[in-house]
N, C-alpha and C positions, 0 to 999 in steps of 0.2 A: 616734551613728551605729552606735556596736558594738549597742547596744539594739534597733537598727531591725532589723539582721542577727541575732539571736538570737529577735526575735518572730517574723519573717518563716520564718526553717529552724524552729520552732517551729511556725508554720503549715503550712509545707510537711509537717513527718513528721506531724502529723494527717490532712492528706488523705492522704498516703499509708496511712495506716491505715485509714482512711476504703475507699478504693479497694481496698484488698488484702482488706477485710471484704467488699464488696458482689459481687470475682472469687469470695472463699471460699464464701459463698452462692449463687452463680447455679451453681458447681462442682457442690456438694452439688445443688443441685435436677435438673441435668442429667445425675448421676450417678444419680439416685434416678430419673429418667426412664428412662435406658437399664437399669437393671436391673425395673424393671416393667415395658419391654418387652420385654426379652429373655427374663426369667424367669418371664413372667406365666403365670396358672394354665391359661392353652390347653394342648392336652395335643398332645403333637408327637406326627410319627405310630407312630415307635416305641413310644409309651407306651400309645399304642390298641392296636396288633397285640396287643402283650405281654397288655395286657388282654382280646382276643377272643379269644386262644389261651389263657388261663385258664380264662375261657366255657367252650369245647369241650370241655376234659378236665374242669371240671366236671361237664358236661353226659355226660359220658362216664363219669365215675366214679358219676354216678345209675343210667347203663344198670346198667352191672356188679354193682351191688349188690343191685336187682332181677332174678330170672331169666329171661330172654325164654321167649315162647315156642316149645317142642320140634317138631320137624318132622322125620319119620322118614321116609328116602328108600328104606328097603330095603334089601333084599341087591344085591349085584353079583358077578358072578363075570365077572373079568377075566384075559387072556393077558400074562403078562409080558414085557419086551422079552430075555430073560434067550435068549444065542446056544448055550450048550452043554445045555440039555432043557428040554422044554416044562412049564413053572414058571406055575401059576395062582395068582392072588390071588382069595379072598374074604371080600368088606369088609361089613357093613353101619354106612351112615354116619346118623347126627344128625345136623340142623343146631339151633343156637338162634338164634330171628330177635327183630328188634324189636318185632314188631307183628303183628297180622290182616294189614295191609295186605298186609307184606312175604311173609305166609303166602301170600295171595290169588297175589301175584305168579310167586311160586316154581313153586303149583298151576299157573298157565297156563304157565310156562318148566320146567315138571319136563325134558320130552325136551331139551331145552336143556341144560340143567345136567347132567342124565345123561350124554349124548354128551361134555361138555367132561369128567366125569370120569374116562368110560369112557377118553377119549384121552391123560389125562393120564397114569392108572395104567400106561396098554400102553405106555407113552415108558418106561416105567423098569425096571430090574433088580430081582430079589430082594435081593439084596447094597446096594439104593443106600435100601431102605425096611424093611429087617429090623431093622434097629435103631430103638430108640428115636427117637433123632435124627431118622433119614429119614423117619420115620410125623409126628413132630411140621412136618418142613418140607413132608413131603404134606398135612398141615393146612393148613400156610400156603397154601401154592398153592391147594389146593381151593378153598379161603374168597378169595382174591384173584381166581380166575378166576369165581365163582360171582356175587361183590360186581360186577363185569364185565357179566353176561351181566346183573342186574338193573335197572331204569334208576334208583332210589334206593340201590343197595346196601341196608342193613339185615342180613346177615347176621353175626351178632356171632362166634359159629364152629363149629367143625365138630368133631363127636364121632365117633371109630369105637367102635363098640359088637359089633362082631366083628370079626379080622381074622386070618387062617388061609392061609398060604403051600404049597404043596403041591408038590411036584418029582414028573417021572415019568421 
């Protein structure tokens, strides 16, 4: 009888091994499933953007390396907004653009872009564009209000190629 009891729990911790092998594998496989779904090589959508906004500054650092094409818009002689004497600015500006296209464009919007720069300059002080500083943030502006009036933008930026303040 002790015999019977020793094959029998004998029997029993085999299937139990039996069993504890066949939970340990079906574990593994449905672990091996959640991680190829979860980690599979579909690209989430953060990892696209990341990717498209790679694109662009590539694409952007192609512009930059080749020089667009120059587009001279002239002199301007503007009234500064300057309250204690009548203080002129004259500029003449450069643009570099991307293309013919954006050339074509500028041609038909020249009085366009003129007027918005004419308006921008009269908004400001001698004192807020005499320095370096101010001439470099009249750039910006110029080029953001220009990129604006264009319906592609393409202007890459803007050069003064004269700029002469004059007080009376």
């Amino acid at each position: 009888m002790a015999d019977e009891n020793k094959t029998q729990g004998q029997k029993g911790k085999g299937r139990l091994f039996i069993i504890l092998g066949i939970l340990l594998i079906l574990l593994g496989i449905s672990g091996l499933f959640a991680y190829k779904t979860l980690f599979s090589e579909k690209e989430n959508p953060i990892e696209k953007a990341k990717k498209e906004e790679l694109k662009k500054i590539e694409e952007e650092i192609k512009k930059a390396e080749k020089p667009g094409i120059m587009y001279n818009l002239g002199s301007l002689i503007v009234n500064l907004a300057d309250q204690d004497a009548v203080t002129f600015l004259k500029v003449s500006i450069t643009l570099e653009l991307d293309n013919l296209q954006v050339q074509e464009q500028v041609e038909q919007r020249l009085p366009q872009i003129k007027d918005a720069i004419i308006s921008l300059i009269s908004s400001r002080t001698s004192n807020e564009i005499k320095t370096p500083e101010g001439q470099e943030k009249l750039k910006e502006e110029i080029l953001k209000r220009i990129n604006a009036i264009l319906p592609a933008g393409g202007v890459r930026n803007v050069y003064f190629t004269e700029f002469i303040i004059q007080s009376s």
